[in-house]
N, C-alpha and C positions, 0 to 999 in steps of 0.2 A: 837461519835457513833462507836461501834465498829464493827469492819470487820467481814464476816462470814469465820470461820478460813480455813487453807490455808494447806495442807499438812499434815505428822502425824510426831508424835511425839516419841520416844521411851524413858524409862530412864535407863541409865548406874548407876549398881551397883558399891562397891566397889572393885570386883574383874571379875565379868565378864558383859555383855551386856546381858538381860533377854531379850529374843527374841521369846516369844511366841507364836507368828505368824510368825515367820519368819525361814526358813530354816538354817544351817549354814550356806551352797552356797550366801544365800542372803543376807549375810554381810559383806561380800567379800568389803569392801569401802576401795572410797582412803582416807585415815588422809590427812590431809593437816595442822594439827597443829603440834604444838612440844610440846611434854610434856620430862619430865624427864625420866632419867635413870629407875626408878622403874617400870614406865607402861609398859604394852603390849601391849598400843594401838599404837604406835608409834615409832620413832629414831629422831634423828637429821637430818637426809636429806630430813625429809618428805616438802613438799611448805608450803607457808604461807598459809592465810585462803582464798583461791580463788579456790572452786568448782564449776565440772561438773552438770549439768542441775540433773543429773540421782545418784549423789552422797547421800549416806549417812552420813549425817555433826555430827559431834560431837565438843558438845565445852567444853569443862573445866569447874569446877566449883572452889570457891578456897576452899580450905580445912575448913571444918567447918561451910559453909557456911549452911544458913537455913531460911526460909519464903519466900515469892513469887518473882516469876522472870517470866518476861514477853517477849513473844519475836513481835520486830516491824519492818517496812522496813524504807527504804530510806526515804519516807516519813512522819515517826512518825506515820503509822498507826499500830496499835494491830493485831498481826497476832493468836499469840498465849498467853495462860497463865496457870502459877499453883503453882505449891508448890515444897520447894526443902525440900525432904524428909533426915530424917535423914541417912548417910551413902551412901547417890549419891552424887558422883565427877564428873557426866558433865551429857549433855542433847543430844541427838541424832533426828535430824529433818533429813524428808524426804521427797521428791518428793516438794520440794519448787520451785517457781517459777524463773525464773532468774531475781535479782536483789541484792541492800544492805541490809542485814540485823543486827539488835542490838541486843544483848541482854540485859539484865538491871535486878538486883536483889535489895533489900532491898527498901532504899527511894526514891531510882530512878523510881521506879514502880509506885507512886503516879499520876505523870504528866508527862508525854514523850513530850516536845516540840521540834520544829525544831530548835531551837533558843538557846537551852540548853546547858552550856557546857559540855564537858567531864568530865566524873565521874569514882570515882575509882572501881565500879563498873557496869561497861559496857565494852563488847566484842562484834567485830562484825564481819562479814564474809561478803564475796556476791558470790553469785551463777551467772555462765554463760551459755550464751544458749550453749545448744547441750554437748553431750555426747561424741565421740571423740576426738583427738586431735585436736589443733590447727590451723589452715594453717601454713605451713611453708613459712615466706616471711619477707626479712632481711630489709625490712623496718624499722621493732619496733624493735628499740634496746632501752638501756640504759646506761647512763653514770654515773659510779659507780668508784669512783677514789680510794676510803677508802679500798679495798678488800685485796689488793695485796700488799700494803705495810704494814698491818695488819698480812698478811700472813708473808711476811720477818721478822717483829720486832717479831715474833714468839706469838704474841696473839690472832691469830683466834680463838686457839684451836686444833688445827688437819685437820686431811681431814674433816671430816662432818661438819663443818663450811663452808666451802668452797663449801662441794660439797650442803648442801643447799642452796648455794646463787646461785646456777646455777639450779639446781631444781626449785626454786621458779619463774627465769627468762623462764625456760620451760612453768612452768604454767599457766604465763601469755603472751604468748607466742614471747617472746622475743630472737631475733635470734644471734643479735651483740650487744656485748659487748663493749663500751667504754672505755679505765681504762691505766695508765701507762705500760708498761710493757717491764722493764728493768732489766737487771741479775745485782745481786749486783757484787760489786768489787771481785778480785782476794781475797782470803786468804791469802793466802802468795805471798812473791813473787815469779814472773816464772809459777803461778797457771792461768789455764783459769778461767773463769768469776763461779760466785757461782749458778747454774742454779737450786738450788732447789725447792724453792718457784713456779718458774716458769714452773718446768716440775708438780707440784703436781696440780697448777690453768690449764695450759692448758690441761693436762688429765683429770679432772673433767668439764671441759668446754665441749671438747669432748664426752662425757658421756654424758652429755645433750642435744647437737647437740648445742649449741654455738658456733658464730666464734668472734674472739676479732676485736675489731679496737685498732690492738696497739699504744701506744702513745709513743712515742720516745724523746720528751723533747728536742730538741736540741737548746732553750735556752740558752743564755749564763747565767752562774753562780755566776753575778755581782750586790753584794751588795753595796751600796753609804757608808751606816753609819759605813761599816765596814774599819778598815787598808789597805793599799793596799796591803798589805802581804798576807792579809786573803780572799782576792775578788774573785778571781778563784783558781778554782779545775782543773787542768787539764783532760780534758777526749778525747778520738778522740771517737766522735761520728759517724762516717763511720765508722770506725772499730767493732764498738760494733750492730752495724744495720746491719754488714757481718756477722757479728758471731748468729745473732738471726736469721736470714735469714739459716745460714749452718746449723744449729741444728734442727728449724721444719719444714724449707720447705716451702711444699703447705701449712703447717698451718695455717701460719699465712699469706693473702692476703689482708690486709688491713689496711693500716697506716692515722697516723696521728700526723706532725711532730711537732706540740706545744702542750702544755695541755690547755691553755686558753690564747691565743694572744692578749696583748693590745697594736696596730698599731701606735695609737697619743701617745704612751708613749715614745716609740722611734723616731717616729718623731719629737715630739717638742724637745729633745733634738741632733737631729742634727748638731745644733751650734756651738756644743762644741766639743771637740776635745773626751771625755770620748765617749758623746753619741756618735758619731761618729763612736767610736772603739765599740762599743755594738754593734749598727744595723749593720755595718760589720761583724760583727762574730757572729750575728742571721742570716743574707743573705745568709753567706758562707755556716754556718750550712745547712740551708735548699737547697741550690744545690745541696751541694756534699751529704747529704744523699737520698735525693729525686733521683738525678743520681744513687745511687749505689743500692738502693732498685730496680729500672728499669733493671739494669744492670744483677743484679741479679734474678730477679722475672719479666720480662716486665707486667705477666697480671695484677702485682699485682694496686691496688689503693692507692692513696697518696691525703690525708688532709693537708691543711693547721694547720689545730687546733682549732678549738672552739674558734671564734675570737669574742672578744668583739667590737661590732659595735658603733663608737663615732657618737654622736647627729651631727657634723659639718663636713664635708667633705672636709678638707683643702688641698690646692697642695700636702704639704708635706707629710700627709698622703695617699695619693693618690699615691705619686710615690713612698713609703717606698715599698707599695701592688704589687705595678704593678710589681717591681722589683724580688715579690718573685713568680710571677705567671708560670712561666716557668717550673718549679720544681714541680709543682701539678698537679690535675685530680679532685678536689674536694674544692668548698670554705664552707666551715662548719660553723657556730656561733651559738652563743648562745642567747637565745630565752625565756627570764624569764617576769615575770607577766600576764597580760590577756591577751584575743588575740587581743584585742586594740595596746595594747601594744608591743606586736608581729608585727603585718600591720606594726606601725608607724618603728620598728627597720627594717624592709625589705625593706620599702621605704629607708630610711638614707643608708640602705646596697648598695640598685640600685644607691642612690647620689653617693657613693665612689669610689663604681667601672666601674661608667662608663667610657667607654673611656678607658678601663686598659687589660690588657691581661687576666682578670680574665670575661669578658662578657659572654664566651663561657665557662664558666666551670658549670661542677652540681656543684646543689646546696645541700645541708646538713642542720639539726641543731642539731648540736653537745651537747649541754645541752638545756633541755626546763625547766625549773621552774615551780613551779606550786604552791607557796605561793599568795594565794588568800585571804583576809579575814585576821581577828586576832584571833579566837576561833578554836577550834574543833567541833564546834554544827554541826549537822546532813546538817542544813540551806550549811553552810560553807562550809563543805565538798562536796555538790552537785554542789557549783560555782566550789571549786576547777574540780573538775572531767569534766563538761560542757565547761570552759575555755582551757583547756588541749587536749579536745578533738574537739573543735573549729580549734587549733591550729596543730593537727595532719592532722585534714582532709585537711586543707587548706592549707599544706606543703606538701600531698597525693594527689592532685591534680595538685598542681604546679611540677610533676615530681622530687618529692624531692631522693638523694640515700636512705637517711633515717632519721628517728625521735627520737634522742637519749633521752628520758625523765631521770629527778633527781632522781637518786636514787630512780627507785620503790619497788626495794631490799635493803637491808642490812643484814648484815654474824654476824654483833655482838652482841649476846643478853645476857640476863639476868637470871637467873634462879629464879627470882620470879617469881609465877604462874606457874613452870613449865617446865619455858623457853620460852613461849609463844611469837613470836617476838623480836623485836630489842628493843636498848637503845632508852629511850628518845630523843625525838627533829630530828627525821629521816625522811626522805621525805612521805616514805611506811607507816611507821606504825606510829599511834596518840601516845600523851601521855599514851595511855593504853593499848598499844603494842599491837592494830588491825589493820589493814590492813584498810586505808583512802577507801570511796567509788571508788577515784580515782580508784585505782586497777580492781574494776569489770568493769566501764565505757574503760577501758585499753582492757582486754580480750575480751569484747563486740565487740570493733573495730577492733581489729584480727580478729573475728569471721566474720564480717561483712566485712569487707574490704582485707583483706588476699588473694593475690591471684589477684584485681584487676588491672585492668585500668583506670587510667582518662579520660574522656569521655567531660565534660564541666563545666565552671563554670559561672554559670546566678545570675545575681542581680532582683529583680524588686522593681515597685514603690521606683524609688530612690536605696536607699541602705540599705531598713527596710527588707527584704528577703535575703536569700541568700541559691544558693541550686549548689551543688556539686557534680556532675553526676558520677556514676563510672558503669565498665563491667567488669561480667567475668562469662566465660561459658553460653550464653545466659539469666543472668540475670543483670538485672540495678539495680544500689542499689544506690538512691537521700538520702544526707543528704542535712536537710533544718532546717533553724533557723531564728532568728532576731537581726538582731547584736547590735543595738543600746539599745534593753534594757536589753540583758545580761550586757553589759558594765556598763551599770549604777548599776546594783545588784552589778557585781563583785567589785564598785570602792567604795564601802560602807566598813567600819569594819564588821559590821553583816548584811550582803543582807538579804533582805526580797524579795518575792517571787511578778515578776512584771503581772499584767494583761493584757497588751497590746500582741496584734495579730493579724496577716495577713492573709490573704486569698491570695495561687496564685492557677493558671488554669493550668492542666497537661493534655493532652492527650495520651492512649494507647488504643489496642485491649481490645474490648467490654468484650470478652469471659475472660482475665485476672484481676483478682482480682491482689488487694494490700495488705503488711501485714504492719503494721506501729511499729515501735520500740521506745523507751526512751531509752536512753545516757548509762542505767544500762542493758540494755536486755527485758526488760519489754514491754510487746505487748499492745500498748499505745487505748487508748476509742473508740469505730465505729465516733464517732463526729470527728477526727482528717480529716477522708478520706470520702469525701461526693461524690457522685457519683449525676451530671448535669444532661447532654442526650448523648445516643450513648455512644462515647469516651471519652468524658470531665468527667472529676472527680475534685474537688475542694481539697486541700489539707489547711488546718489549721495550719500555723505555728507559733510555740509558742518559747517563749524564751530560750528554752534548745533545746539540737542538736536533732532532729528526724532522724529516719533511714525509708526510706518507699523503702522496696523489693519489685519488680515484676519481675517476669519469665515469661522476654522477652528481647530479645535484644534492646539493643538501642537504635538502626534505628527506632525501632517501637514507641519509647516512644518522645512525641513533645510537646515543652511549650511554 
């Protein structure tokens, strides 16, 4: 059955936008695509395809292209359709709702399932609520390692590579940046360190109000298979973490002194006299630069590193930890699959360090993962995005410093179609260089949560509910979900969408209404929010994360 359509539609000529009804002033849009050198709709810096509520979207067609193309949401339903005339290069949609959207031309238009997979012809965008910026709240970062040594080996491209990968992380409103960030060697000798790469990434960072969590690496540079002649590089790493410190300053107030720390690899090798000399001279590393960034910078913060967390919590690993805890402010790890999977690595996290000088530290997650599923179908992507966002809120309530997600950017693209997006096989964009649902369920949660506080987190009936109180400015914003049968969709290759649902009992002020959300922005059915007697309202929760806003503080709201 199809939907009664949603918004209008406009079509782009081959050389200008026919605007009929519409003023010039009132096209004034943001692009958030990339097209090539020859448009005028566009450049290189402009974001991926993640639009304002109030945006006029435009999407690409590809050259030549001709017969019907249909545009659907997140849930495979028809929003729009027609004909792609001969001599139109993209389609221009307005006042759409906030959510995911496809689009799909030729045989793809036949059957739009949720189940389907990606095709080489479908693009898709999502629109966020609301029309200004952001929040600004350094919670949402991301960890993007590829940017900056892409910039050094000299294949970004120039600045507008670069400066769209900081644009993009704007757009979706992403404050700190995760990523190496080391000066290559001298050129010659007697030369200070090669700073260029690095003054062109953090001016462009700056530009988009980004701040880095630099990663300083101070790993040792010991390969087993190789000669001993060839096992270490000499580097003093204090010296080069002074020298990044004297050149930006306040810029950079944020470290983190491994890129991804595996604890039981050096500790099982303790025994030996090799291993030995490694975790000694990973130790040493981490004092004396963790000391001289303090020394240097006291406000600044220091990570540990994106520590991969082992299933078994052995002495030895335990004391390799304990030993480097003195030297930090922050234990960080990494955080990849569902958020089953999540819970179970935070538990095994609590086994390791208890009892260790790292008790009392914040906590971080330095990469989260969000490989769900084996397809690109619509289905797929919605676990992805639901699982992700599970996994934010409930590191967003535990008081986390922040939630560095995989690569929801990427600076390296293609010039098929355009340029439209990244290479192949990237976190952000699917095989057909659009922007995963992920990305709007992402912006959603800035919008929603940006700015707040954690407030509670409640289980009921067992541990089938689960809802997550947050404040800010006099309003409470409850995400609530059901954790057990997401987990069973996400642990599937192609989740199917489960029926099972809860009722829990909320009370507030009579006089305040509720507004209820879905994961995408989408202002979810009156049957979600059922109103009892008096105060009591019943709340319906369903297997994806719900957002339910009310304007009122806190205090006021009782479950």
């Amino acid at each position: 059955m199809r939907r009664k359509p949603q918004g209008r539609l406009f079509i782009a000529g081959p050389r200008d936008v026919r605007h009929d009804r519409l003023t010039a002033s009132a096209l004034a849009f943001v692009l958030l695509l990339v097209f090539g050198p020859s448009s005028a709709l566009g450049n290189g810096t402009s974001p991926p395809a993640v639009f304002a509520e109030s945006d006029l979207i435009q999407v690409p067609l590809v050259s030549g292209e001709t017969g019907t193309w249909i545009l659907v949401d997140d849930r495979a339903q028809e929003i729009r359709r027609g004909r792609i005339e001969t001599g139109v290069r993209s389609l221009l949609f307005s006042s759409l709702p906030p959510g995911g959207y496809f689009v799909l031309w030729g045989e793809s238009t036949e059957a739009v399932r949720l189940d389907a997979p990606a095709s080489a012809n479908r693009l898709g965008f999502v629109v966020r609520p609301g029309a200004g910026p952001l929040p600004e709240d350094h919670f949402f970062a991301v960890n993007q390692p590829g940017l900056i040594e892409e910039a050094k080996a000299g294949r970004a491209g120039g600045d507008s590579d670069c400066a769209f990968a900081f644009a993009a992380m704007k757009s979706l409103g992403i404050r700190r940046f995760r990523t190496p960030f080391l000066p290559d060697p001298p050129r010659n000798s007697g030369d200070d360190y090669d700073w260029r790469a690095l003054d062109r990434l953090e001016r462009d960072a700056s530009e988009a109000g980004v701040r880095f969590i630099a990663v300083l690496d101070v790993e040792p540079r010991l390969v087993l298979a190789l000669p001993e002649a060839q096992k270490r590089v000499p580097t003093d790493k204090t010296a080069r973490a002074r020298a990044l410190l004297r050149r930006y300053g306040f810029k950079l107030d944020e470290f983190s002194l491994c890129d991804e720390l595996t604890p039981d690899l050096y500790a099982r090798r303790l025994g030996d006299g090799l291993g030995r000399s490694q975790a000694g001279e990973l130790l040493e590393g981490i004092a004396s630069v963790g000391a001289a960034l303090k020394v240097r910078s006291p406000q600044c913060v220091v990570s540990l590193g994106c520590l991969v967390v082992p299933a078994a919590a052995d002495a030895a690993t335990k004391n390799f930890l304990d030993a480097s805890a003195g030297a930090c402010d922050v234990l960080d790890y990494r955080a990849d699959g569902t958020f089953a999977d999540f819970v179970r690595t935070t538990e095994a996290l609590d086994r390791l360090v208890e009892r260790t000088g790292w008790m009392a530290k914040y906590r971080a997650v330095g990469c989260a993962g969000i490989a769900v599923g084996q397809s690109e179908s619509i289905a797929a992507q919605r676990v992805q995005a639901s699982e992700t966002i599970r996994k934010l809120v409930w590191a967003r309530s535990l008081g986390y410093r922040y939630f560095a997600a995989a690569r929801l950017t990427d600076a390296r693209f293609s010039s098929e179609r355009g340029g439209l997006g990244a290479e192949k096989g990237t976190a952000f964009f699917d095989a057909n260089r659009s922007p995963r649902l992920v990305a709007g369920a992402w912006a959603h949660a800035v919008v929603r949560l940006g700015g707040t506080a954690p407030v509670a987190r409640l289980r009921f009936h067992g541990d089938r509910i689960e809802i997550h109180a947050f404040e800010r400015e006099g309003e409470t914003i409850l995400v609530v979900w059901a954790p057990e049968t997401m987990d069973r969709r996400a642990e599937s290759a192609e989740p199917a969408r489960a029926d099972r649902r809860g009722v829990v009992s909320l009370l507030w002020p009579e006089e305040i209404g509720g507004e209820v959300y879905d994961p995408m922005g989408r202002r979810a059915g009156a049957d979600r929010l059922r109103k009892k007697t008096g105060r009591e309202r019943y709340f319906l929760a369903d297997s994806e994360p719900a957002y339910l806003v009310l304007a009122t503080p806190s205090e006021t709201v009782s479950w």
